[in-house]
C-alpha positions in Angstrom: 103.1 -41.1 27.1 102.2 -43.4 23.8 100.4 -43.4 21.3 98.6 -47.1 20.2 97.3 -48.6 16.7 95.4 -51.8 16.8 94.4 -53.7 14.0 91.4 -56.4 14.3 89.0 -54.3 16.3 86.5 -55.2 17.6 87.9 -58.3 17.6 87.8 -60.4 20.9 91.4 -60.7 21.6 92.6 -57.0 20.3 89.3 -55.6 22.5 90.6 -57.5 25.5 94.1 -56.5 24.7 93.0 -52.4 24.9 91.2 -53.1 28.1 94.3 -54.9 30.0 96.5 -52.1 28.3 94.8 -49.4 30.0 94.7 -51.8 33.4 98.2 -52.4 32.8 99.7 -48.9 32.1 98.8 -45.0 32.8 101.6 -44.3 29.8 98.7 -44.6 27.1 97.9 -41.7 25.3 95.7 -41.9 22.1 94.4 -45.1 20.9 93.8 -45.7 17.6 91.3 -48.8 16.1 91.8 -50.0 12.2 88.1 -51.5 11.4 86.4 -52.4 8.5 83.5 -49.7 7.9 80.9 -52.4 8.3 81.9 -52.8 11.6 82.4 -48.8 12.4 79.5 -48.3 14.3 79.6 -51.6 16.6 83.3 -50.5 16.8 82.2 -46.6 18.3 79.8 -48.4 21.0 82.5 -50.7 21.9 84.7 -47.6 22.5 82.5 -46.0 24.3 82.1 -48.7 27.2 86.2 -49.5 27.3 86.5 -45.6 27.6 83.7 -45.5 30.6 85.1 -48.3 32.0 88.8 -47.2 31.9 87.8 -43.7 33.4 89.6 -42.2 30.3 88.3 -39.3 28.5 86.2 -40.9 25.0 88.5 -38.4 22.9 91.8 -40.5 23.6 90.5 -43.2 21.5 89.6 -42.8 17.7 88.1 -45.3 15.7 89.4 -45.0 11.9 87.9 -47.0 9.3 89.8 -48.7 6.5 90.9 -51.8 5.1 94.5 -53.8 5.4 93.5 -55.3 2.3 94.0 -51.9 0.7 97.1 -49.9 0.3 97.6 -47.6 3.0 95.6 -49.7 5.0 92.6 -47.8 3.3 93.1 -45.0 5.7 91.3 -41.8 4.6 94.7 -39.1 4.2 93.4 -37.0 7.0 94.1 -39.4 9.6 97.6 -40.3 7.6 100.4 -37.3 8.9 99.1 -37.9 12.3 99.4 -41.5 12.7 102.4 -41.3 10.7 104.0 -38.7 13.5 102.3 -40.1 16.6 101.9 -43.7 16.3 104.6 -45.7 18.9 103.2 -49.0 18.9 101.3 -51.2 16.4 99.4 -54.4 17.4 98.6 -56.4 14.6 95.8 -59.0 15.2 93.4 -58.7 11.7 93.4 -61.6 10.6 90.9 -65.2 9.3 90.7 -67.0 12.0 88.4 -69.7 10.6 90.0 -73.5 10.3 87.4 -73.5 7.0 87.7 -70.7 5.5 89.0 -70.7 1.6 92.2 -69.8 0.7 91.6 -66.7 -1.6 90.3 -65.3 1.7 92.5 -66.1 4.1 95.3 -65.3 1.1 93.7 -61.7 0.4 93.3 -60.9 4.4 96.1 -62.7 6.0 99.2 -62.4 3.6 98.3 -59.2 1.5 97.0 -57.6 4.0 99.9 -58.0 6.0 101.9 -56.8 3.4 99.9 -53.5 2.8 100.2 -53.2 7.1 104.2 -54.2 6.6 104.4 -50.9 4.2 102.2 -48.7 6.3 104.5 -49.8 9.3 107.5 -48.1 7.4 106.6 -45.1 7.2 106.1 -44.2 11.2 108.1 -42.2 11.9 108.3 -42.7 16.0 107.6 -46.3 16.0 109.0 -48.3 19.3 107.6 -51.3 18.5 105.7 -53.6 16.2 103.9 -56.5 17.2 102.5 -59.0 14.8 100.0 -62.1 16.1 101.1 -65.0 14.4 100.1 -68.4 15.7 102.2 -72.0 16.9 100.7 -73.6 14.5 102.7 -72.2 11.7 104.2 -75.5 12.3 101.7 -77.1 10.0 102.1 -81.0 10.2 105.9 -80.9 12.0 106.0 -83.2 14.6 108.0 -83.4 17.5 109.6 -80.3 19.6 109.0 -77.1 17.7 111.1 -74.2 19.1 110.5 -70.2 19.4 113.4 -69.8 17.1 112.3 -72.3 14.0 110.4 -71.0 11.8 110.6 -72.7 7.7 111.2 -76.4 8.1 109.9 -76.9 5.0 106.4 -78.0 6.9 103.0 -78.7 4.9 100.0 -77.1 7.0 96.7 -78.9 7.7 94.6 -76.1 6.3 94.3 -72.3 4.3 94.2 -70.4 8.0 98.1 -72.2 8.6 99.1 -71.8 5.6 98.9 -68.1 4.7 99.4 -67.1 8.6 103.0 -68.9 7.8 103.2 -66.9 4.7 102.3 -63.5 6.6 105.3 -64.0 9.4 107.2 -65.2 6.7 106.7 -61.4 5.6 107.0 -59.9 8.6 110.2 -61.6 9.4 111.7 -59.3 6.7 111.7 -56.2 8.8 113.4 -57.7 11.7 116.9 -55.4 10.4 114.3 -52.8 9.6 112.4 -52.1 12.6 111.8 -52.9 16.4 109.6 -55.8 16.1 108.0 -58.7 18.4 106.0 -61.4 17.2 103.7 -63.6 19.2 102.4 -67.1 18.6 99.6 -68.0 20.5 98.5 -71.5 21.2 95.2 -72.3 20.7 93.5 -69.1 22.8 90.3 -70.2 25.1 88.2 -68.0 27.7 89.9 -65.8 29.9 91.2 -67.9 33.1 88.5 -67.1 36.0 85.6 -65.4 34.5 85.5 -68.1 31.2 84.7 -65.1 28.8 85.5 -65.6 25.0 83.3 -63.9 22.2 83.9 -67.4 20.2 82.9 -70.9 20.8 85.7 -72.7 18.7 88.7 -74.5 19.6 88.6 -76.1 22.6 85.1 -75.5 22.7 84.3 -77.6 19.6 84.4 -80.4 21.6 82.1 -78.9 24.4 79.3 -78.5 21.2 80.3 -82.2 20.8 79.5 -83.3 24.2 76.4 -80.9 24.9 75.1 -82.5 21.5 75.2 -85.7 22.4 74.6 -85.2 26.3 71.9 -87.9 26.0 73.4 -90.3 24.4 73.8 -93.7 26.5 77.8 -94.6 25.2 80.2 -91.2 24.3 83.4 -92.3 23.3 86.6 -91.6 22.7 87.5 -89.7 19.2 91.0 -91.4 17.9 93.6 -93.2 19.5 96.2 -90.4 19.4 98.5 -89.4 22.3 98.6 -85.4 20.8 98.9 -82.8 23.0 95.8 -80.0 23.5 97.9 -77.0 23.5 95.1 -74.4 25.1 95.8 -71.0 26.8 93.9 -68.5 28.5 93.1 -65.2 26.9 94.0 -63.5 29.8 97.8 -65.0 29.8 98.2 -64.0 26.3 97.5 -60.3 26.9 98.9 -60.4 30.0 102.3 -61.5 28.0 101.5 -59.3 24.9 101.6 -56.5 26.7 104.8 -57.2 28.8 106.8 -58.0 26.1 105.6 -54.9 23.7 107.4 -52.9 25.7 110.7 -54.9 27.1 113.9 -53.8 25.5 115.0 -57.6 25.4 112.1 -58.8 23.7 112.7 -56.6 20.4 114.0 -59.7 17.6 112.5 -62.1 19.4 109.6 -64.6 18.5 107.4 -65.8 21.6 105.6 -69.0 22.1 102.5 -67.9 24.5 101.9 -71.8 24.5 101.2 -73.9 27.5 104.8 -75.1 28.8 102.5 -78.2 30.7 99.7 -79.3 28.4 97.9 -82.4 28.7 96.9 -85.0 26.0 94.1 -84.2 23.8 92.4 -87.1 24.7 93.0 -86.3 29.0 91.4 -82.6 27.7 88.3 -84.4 26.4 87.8 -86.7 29.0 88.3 -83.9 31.5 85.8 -81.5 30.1 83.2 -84.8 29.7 83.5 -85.1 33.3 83.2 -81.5 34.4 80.4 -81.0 32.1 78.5 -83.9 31.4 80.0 -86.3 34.6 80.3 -89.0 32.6 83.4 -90.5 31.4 84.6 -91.8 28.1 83.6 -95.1 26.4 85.6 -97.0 23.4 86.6 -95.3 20.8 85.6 -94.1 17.9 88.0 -94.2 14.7 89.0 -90.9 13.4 88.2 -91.6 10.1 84.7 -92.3 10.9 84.7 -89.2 12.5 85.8 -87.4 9.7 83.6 -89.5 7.3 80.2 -88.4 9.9 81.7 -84.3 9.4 81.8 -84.6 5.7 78.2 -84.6 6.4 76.9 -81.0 6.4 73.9 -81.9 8.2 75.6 -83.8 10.9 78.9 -81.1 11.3 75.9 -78.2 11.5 73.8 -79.9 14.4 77.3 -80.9 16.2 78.3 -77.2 15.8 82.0 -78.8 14.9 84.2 -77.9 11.6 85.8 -80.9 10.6 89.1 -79.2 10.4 89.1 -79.3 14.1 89.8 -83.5 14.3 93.4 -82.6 12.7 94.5 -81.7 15.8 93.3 -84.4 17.1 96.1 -86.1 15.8 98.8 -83.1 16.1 102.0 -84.6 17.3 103.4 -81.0 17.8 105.3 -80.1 21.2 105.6 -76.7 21.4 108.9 -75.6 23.3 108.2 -71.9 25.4 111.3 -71.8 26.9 112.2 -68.2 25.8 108.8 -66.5 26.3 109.5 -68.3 30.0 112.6 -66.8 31.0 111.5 -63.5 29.4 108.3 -63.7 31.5 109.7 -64.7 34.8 110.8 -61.2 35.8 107.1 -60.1 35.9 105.7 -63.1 37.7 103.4 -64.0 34.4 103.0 -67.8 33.9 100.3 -70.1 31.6 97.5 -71.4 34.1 96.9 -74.7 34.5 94.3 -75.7 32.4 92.7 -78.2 35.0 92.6 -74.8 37.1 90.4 -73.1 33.9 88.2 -75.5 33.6 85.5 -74.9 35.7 85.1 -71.0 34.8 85.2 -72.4 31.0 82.3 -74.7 31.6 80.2 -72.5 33.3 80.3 -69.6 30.6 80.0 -72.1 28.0 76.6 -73.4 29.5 75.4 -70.1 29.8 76.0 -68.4 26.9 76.0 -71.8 24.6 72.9 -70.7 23.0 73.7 -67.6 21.7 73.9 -67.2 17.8 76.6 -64.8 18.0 78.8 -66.8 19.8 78.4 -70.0 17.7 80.6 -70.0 14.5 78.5 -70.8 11.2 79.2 -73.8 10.3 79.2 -74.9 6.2 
């Protein structure tokens, strides 16, 4: 039996990761959640239904406020000797997300904060593994095949969120002599594969606020000219792979790209979801830089519910090579859905929940 620490609860991705844990495995013991005491009580409810769900007893799971911002994770010293004695696995998802968000931020949360959980990793004293969520696109602007085992290439990054989650792994990557560690690098992570859920409409679902925006519009074209690939993966293959590889021997060292092996062009992903959501298909094309120049609006980016960030990877001429996380995956029969297989379950969630405040990102 284990015991767990998760970082970036409630989170979507580390509360969907506990759920498929507990689905996955009956060697969980404890389960412990890092959360920011704003978030504490949200956090306790959250609990609650994963433990009712799970049919596990609410007292294997403890929800410990703190901050990785702070040193020792902010971690009041009562809870301290037993995480340090009990904890076997670390998941560490806490992170800024946001293509926008400014670097001091994404500086203060992603890189010193994944210092301050680098420390506090150190001193467990039963640790089996350590997972760190990284992302692909630490690749920044490289172009052409990026492999699992690259990592500095002396690459410039397209915004604060790439640049300091590079920075972070570049920390991490300093403990591979020191402890058994496994980092992940997602793709670009949509809804889960059949039932569409995501607590989040970005990504892939920018371009769905696009197209429900402008629904009406006589002519929708095109966006850019570029042949870039839309590297999107279901949450559910993520986790699914997470939590396989957490706990095989012969992914300790290794760095995994949970990217999809088969992706199709950006501009065959737009004109796909066009026609599965709107039935329309793309007309001309609009020039990227008039794009960008309409999202430099703040009125016109707020109403489209789109960052402007997002029409860099428009243009990303990154192939990302998942050859290793393949092999290592085979054994268990886990492979990256087809996205043209997704797409239907995405749509329909999407145009249900599309509405919701809480599942729109502000946009600035």
């Amino acid at each position: 039996m284990a015991h767990y620490f998760f970082t970036g609860f409630p989170g979507f991705i580390c509360t969907a990761l506990i759920k498929e844990l507990l689905r996955e495995t009956e060697e969980v013991e404890k389960v412990f959640v890092l959360v920011l005491p704003q978030f504490a009580q949200k956090a306790n409810e959250e609990i609650g239904k994963i433990a009712h769900d799970a049919n596990r007893p609410r007292d294997h799971f403890t929800v410990i406020t703190g901050d990785i911002t702070q040193p020792n994770l902010g971690i009041a010293p009562e809870y301290q000797e037993e995480l340090q004695d009990k904890v076997n696995y670390i998941f560490h998802l806490a992170a800024i997300y946001d293509l926008a968000v400014p670097y001091d931020l994404a500086y203060n949360v992603n890189v010193n904060g994944t210092k301050n959980v680098n420390d506090w990793v150190m001193t467990l004293k039963n640790l089996k593994r350590y997972i760190y969520f990284s992302t692909a696109y630490i690749s920044g602007t490289r172009v052409g095949r990026i492999y699992e085992t690259e990592f500095d290439m002396g690459q410039s990054f397209k915004n604060h969120y790439e640049s300091t989650k590079f920075e972070a792994e570049k920390w991490v990557r300093t403990l591979f002599d020191e402890v058994p560690l496994t980092i992940i690098r997602p793709g670009i992570v949509k809804g889960h594969s059949e039932t569409g859920e995501t607590i989040k409409f970005d990504g892939p679902y920018f371009m769905l606020n696009l197209l429900d925006r402008m629904r009406h519009f006589p002519i929708i074209p095109y966006f850019g000219e570029s042949a870039a690939e839309g590297n999107f993966v279901p949450v559910d293959y993520v986790l699914k792979g997470t939590i396989y590889l957490a706990h095989a021997e012969k992914a300790v060292g290794k760095t995994y790209h949970l990217t999809d092996p088969k992706p199709y062009r950006m501009r065959d992903v737009y004109r796909m979801m066009m026609e599965a959501y709107l039935h329309k298909k793309p007309v001309g094309t609009m020039p990227l830089s008039f794009a960008r120049g309409l999202l430099s609006i703040p009125s016109v980016r707020k109403w489209l519910r789109v960052e402007k960030e997002a029409l860099d990877y428009l243009t990303c001429q990154a192939e990302y090579d998942a050859s290793i996380a393949q092999q290592d995956l085979a054994e268990a029969g886990i492979v990256c859905p087809d996205f043209a297989d997704t797409l239907a379950s995405m749509i329909a969630f999407y145009d249900a929940h599309k509405n919701d405040p809480d599942k729109q990102l502000s946009i600035k």
